[in-house]
Backbone as CSV, one residue per row, in Angstrom:
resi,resn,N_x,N_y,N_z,CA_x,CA_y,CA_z,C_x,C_y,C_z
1,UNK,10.546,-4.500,-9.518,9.467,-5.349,-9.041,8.222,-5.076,-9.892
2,UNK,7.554,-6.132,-10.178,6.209,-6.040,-10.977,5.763,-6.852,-10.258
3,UNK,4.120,-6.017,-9.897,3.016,-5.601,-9.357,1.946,-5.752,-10.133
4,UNK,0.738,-6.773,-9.980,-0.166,-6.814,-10.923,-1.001,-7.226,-10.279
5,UNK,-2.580,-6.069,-10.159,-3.938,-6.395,-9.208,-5.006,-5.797,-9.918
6,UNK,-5.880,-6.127,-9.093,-7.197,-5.366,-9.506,-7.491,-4.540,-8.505
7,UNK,-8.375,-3.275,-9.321,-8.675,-1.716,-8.099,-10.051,-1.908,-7.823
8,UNK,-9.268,-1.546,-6.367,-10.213,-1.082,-5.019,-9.917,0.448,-5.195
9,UNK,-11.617,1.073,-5.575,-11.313,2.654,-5.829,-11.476,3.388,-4.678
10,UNK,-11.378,4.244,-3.699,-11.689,4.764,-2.930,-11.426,6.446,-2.974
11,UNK,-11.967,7.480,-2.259,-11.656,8.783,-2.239,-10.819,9.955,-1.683
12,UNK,-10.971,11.015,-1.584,-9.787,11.535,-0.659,-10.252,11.527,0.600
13,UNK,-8.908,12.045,1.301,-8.960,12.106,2.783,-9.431,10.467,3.591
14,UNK,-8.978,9.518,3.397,-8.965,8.003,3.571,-8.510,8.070,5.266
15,UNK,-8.772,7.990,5.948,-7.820,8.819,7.252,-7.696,6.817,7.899
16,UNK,-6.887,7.155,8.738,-6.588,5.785,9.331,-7.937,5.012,9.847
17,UNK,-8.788,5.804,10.972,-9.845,5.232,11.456,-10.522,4.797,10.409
18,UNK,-10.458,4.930,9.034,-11.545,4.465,7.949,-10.383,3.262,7.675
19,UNK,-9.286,2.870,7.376,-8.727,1.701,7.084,-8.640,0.520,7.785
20,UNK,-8.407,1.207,9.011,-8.615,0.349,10.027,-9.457,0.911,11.488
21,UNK,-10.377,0.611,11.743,-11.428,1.485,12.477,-10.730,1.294,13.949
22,UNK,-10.720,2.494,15.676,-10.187,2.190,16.325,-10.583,1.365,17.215
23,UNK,-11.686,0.910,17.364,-12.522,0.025,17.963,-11.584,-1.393,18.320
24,UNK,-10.893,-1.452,16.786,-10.425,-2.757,16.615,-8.656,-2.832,17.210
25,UNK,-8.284,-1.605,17.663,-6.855,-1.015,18.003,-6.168,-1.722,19.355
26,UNK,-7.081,-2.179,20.122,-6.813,-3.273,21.440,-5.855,-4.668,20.563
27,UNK,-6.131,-4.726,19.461,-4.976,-5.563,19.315,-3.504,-5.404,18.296
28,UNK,-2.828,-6.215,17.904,-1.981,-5.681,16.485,-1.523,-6.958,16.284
29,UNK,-2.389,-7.937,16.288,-2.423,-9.199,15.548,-2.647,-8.431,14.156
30,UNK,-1.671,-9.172,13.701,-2.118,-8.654,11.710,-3.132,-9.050,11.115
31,UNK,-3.192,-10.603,11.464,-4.333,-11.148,11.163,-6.165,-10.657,11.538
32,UNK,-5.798,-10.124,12.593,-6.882,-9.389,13.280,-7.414,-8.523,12.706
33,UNK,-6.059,-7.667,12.496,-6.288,-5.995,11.613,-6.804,-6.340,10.461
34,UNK,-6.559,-6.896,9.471,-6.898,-7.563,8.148,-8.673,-7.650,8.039
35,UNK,-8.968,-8.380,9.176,-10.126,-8.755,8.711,-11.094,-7.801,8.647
36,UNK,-10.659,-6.637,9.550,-11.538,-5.345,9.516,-10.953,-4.128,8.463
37,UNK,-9.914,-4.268,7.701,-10.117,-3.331,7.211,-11.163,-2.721,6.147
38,UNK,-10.946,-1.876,5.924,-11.740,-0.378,4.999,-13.329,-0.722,5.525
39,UNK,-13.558,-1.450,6.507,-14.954,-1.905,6.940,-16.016,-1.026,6.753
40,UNK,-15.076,0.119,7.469,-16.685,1.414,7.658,-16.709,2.162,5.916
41,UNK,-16.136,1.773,5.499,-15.701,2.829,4.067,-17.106,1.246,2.995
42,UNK,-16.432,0.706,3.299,-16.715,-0.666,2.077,-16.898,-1.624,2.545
43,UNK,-17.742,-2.196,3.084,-18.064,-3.244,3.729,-17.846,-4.599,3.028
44,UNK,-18.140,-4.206,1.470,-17.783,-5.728,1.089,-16.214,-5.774,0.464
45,UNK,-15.299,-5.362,0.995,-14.229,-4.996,0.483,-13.453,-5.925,1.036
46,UNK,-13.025,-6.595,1.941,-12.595,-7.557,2.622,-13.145,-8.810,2.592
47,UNK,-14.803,-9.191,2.070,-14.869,-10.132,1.425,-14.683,-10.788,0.351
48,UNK,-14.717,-9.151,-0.635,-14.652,-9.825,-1.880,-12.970,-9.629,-2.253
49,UNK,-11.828,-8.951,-1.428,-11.309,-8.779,-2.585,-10.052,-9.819,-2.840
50,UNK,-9.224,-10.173,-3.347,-8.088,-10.888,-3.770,-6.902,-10.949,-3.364
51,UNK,-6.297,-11.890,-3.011,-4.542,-11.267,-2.551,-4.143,-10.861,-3.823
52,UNK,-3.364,-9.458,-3.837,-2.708,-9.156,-5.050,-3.799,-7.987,-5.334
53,UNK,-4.770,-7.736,-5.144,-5.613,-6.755,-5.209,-4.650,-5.567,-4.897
54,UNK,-5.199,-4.475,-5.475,-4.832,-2.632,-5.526,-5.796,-2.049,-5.011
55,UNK,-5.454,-0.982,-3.922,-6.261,0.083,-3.510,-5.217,1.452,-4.510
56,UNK,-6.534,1.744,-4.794,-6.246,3.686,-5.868,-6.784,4.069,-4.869
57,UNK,-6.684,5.664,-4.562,-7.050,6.352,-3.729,-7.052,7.625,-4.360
58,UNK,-7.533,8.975,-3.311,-7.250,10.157,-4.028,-6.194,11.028,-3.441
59,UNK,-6.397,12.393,-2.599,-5.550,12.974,-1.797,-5.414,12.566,-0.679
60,UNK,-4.033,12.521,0.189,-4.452,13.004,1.273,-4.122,11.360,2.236
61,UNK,-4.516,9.946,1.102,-4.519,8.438,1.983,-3.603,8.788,3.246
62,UNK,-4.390,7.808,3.690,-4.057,7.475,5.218,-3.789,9.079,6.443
63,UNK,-4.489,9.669,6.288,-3.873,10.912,7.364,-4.770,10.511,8.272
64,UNK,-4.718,11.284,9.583,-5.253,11.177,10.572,-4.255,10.765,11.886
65,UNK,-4.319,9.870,12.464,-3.365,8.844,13.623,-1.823,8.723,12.842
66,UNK,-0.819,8.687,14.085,-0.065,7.930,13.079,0.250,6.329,13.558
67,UNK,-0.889,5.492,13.803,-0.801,4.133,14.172,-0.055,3.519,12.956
68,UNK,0.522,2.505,12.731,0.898,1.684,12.033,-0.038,0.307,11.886
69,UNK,-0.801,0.572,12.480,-1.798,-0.719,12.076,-2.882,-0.602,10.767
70,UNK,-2.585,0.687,10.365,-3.518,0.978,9.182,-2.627,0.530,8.036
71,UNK,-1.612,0.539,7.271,-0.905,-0.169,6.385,-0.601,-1.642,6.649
72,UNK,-0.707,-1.785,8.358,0.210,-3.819,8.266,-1.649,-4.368,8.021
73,UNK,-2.726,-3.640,8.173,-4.000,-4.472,7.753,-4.177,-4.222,6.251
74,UNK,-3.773,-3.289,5.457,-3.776,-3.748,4.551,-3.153,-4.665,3.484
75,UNK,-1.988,-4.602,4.315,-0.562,-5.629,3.798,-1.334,-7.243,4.080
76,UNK,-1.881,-7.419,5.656,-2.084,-8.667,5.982,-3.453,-8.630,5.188
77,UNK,-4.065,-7.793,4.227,-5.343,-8.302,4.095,-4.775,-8.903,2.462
78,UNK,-4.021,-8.265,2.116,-3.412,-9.012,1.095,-3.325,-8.230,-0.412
79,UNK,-3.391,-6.472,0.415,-3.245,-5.642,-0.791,-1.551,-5.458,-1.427
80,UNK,-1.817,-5.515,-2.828,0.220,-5.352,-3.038,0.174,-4.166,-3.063
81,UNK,-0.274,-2.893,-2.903,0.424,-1.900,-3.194,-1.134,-0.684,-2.715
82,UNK,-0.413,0.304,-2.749,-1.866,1.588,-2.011,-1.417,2.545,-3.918
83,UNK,-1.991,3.068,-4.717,-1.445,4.126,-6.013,-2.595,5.353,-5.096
84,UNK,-2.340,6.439,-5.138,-3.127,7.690,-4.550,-2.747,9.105,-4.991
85,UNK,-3.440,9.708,-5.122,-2.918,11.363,-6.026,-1.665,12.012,-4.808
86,UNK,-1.729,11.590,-3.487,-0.862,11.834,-2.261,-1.377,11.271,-0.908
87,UNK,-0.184,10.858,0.054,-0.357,10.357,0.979,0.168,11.466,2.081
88,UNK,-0.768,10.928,3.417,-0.029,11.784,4.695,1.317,11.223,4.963
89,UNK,1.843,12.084,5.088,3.772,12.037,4.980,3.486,10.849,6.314
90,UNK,3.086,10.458,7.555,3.350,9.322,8.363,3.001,8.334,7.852
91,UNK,1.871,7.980,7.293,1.049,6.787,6.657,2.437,6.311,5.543
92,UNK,2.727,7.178,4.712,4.085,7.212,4.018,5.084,6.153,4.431
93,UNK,5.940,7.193,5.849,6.604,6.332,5.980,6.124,4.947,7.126
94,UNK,5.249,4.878,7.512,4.235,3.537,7.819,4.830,2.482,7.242
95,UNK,4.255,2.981,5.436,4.225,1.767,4.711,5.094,1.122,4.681
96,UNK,6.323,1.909,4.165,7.531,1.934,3.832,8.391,0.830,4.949
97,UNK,8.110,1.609,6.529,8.138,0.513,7.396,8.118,-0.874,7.150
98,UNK,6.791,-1.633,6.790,6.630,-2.589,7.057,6.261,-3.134,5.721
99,UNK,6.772,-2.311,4.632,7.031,-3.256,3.058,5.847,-3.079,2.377
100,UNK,5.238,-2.341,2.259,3.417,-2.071,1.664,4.338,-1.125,0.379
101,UNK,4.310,-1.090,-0.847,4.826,-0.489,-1.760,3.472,0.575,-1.994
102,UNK,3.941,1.820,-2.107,2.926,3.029,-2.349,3.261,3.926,-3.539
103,UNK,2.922,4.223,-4.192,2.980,5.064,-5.390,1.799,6.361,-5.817
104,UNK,2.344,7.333,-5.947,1.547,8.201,-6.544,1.554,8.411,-7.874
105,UNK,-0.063,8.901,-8.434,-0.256,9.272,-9.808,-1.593,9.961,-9.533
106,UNK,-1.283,10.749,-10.212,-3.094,11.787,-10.206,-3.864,11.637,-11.350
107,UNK,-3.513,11.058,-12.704,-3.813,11.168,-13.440,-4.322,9.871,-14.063
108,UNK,-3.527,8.542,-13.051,-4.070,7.034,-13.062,-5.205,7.016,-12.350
109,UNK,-5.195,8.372,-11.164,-6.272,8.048,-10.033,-7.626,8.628,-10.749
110,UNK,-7.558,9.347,-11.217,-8.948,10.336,-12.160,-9.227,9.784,-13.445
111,UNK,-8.308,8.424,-13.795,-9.110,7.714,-14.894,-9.038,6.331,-15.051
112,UNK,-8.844,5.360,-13.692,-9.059,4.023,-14.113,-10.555,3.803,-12.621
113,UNK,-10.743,2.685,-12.869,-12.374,2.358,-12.553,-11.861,1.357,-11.535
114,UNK,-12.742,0.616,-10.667,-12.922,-0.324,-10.431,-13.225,-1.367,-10.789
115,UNK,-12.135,-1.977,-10.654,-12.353,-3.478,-11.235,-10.986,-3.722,-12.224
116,UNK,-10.621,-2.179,-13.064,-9.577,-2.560,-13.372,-8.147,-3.257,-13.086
117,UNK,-7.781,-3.815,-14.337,-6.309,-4.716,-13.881,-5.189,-3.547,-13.906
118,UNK,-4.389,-3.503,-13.100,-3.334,-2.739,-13.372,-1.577,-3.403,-13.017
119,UNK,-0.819,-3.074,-14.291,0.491,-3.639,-14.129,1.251,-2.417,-13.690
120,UNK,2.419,-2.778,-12.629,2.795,-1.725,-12.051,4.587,-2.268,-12.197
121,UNK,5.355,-1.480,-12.933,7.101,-1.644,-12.770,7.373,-0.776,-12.236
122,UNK,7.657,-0.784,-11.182,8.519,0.089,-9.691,9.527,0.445,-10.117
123,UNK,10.560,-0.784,-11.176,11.788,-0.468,-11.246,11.780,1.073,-12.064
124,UNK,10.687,1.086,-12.934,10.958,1.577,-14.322,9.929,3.130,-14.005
125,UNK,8.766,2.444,-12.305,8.329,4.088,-12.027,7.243,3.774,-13.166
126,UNK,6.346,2.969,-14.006,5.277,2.983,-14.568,4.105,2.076,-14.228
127,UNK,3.041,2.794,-14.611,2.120,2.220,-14.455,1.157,1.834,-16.018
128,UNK,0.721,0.587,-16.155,-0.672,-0.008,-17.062,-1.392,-0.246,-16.654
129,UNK,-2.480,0.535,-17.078,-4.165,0.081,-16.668,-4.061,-0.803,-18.016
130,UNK,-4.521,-2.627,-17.383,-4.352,-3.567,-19.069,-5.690,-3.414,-19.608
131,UNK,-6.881,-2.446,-19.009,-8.078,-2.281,-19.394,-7.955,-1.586,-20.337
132,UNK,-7.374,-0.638,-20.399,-7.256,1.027,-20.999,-6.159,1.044,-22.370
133,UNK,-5.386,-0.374,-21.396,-3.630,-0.003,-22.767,-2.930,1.396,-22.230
134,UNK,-3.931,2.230,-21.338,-2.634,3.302,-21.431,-1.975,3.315,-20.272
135,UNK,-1.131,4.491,-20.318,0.430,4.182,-19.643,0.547,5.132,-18.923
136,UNK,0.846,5.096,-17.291,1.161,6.273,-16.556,2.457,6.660,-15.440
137,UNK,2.646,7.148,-15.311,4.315,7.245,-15.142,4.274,7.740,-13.153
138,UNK,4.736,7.161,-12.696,5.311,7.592,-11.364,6.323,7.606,-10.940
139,UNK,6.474,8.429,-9.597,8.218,8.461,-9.377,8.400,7.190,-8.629
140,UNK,10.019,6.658,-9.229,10.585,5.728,-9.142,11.435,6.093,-7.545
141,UNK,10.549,4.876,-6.559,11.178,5.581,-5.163,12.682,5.058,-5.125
142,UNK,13.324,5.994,-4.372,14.658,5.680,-3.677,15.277,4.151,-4.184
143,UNK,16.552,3.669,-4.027,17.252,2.347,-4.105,16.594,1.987,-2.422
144,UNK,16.999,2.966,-1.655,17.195,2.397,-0.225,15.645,1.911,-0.252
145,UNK,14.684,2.356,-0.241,13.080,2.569,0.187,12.511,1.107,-0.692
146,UNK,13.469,1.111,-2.283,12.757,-0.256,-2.950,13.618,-1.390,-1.964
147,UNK,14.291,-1.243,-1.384,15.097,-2.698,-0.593,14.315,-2.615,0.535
148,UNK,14.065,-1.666,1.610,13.296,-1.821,2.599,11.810,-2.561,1.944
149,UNK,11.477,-1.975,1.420,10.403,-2.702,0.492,10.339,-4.280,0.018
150,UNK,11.530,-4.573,-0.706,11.785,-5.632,-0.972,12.007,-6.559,0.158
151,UNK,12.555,-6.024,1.171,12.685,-7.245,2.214,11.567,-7.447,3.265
152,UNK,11.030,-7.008,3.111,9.192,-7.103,4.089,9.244,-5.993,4.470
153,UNK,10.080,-5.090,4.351,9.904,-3.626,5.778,11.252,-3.205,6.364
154,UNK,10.966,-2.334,7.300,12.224,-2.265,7.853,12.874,-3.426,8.863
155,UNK,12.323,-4.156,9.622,12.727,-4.935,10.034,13.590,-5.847,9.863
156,UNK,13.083,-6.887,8.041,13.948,-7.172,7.544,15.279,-6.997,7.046
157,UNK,14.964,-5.177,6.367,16.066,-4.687,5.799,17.360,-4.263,6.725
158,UNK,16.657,-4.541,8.327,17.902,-4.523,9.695,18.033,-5.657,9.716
159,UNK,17.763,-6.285,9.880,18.208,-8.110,10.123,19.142,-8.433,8.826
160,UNK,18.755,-8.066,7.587,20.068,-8.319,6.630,21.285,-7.609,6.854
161,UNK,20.984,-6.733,7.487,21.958,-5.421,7.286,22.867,-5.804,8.377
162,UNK,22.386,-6.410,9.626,23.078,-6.543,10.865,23.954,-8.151,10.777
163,UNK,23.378,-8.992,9.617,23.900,-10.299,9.220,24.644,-10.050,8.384
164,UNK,25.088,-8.804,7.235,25.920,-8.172,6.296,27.030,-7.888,7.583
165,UNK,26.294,-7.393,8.280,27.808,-6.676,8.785,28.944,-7.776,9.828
166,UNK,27.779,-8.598,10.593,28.315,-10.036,10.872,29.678,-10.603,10.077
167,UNK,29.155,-10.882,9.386,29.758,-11.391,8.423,30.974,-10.866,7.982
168,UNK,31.036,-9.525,7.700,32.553,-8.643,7.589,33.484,-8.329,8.725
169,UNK,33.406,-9.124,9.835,33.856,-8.402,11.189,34.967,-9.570,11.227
C-alpha cells in the first residue's frame, strides 16, 4: 500500500485525552469524534488539514485511556496513517482495530517538518520525505495486521473471513 500526505508534527507523550478530549466521549459517532480531534493540542488542525494528511509524532502516541475513539477520530478526520518514534502498546492495537495504518521511525520523526510531503510503501516498510529526497526505513508490519488494515479494521477482516469460510462449507 502507498500512502502519500502532508505532516501534522506533534510531540511526545500525545495521550488520548489530547487526540480526542473526554468531554466529547458521551458519544462514538465518528463523525462527531473527527471534528474535535487534536483540539486542545492544535486548534487549527482540524480546520486546516486534508484527507490524506499525516500525523508524525514522537514517543510514547496515544498512551493514556485505552478508549478507541482516539484512532476512529483520527481515521474519520481523514488522517492516512499516525509515523511516531513509539506508540502505547493499546493505542497500537486500537489502530490496527479499526484500519488506521501506524508506523514507527525515530529518525523520520527528528528530521522532517511540517508541512512536509511524505510517500510511505508499507509493502516495502519505507518511508520518503519528497521534500528532503531522503529515505527512511520502517518495520514492515505483519501479512495478518497489513490485511486487517487493508480491509477497514478488524471488523472487516471478520466479515471476509466468516464469508471465506461460508463459502467452503
Amino acid at each position: 500500500m502507498i500512502i502519500k500526505g502532508k505532516v501534522w508534527k506533534f510531540g511526545d507523550n500525545i495521550d488520548t485525552d489530547v487526540i480526542i478530549p473526554a468531554r466529547y466521549l458521551n458519544t462514538s459517532d465518528p463523525k462527531e469524534l473527527a471534528m474535535h480531534c487534536m483540539e486542545n493540542y492544535d486548534a487549527s488542525f482540524i480546520k486546516e488539514m486534508n484527507p490524506g494528511d499525516i500525523v508524525v509524532a514522537g514517543n510514547n502516541f496515544g498512551c493514556g485511556s485505552s478508549r478507541e475513539h482516539a484512532p476512529i477520530a483520527l481515521k474519520e478526520a481523514g488522517v492516512s496513517c499516525v509515523i511516531a518514534k513509539s506508540f502505547a502498546r493499546i493505542f497500537y492495537r486500537n489502530a490496527v482495530n479499526i484500519g488506521l495504518p501506524i508506523f514507527e521511525s525515530t529518525e523520520l520523526v527528528d528530521e522532517c517538518s511540517k508541512g512536509d510531503m511524505l510517500e510511505i510503501d508499507s509493502d516495502k516498510g519505507i518511508i520518503k520525505n519528497l521534500n528532503s529526497d531522503k529515505v527512511y526505513n520502517t518495520t514492515v508490519l505483519p501479512e495478518f495486521i497489513q490485511k486487517i488494515i487493508s480491509l477497514g479494521g478488524l471488523k472487516g477482516y471478520l466479515k471476509k473471513e466468516l464469508k471465506r469460510r461460508e463459502q467452503n462449507v
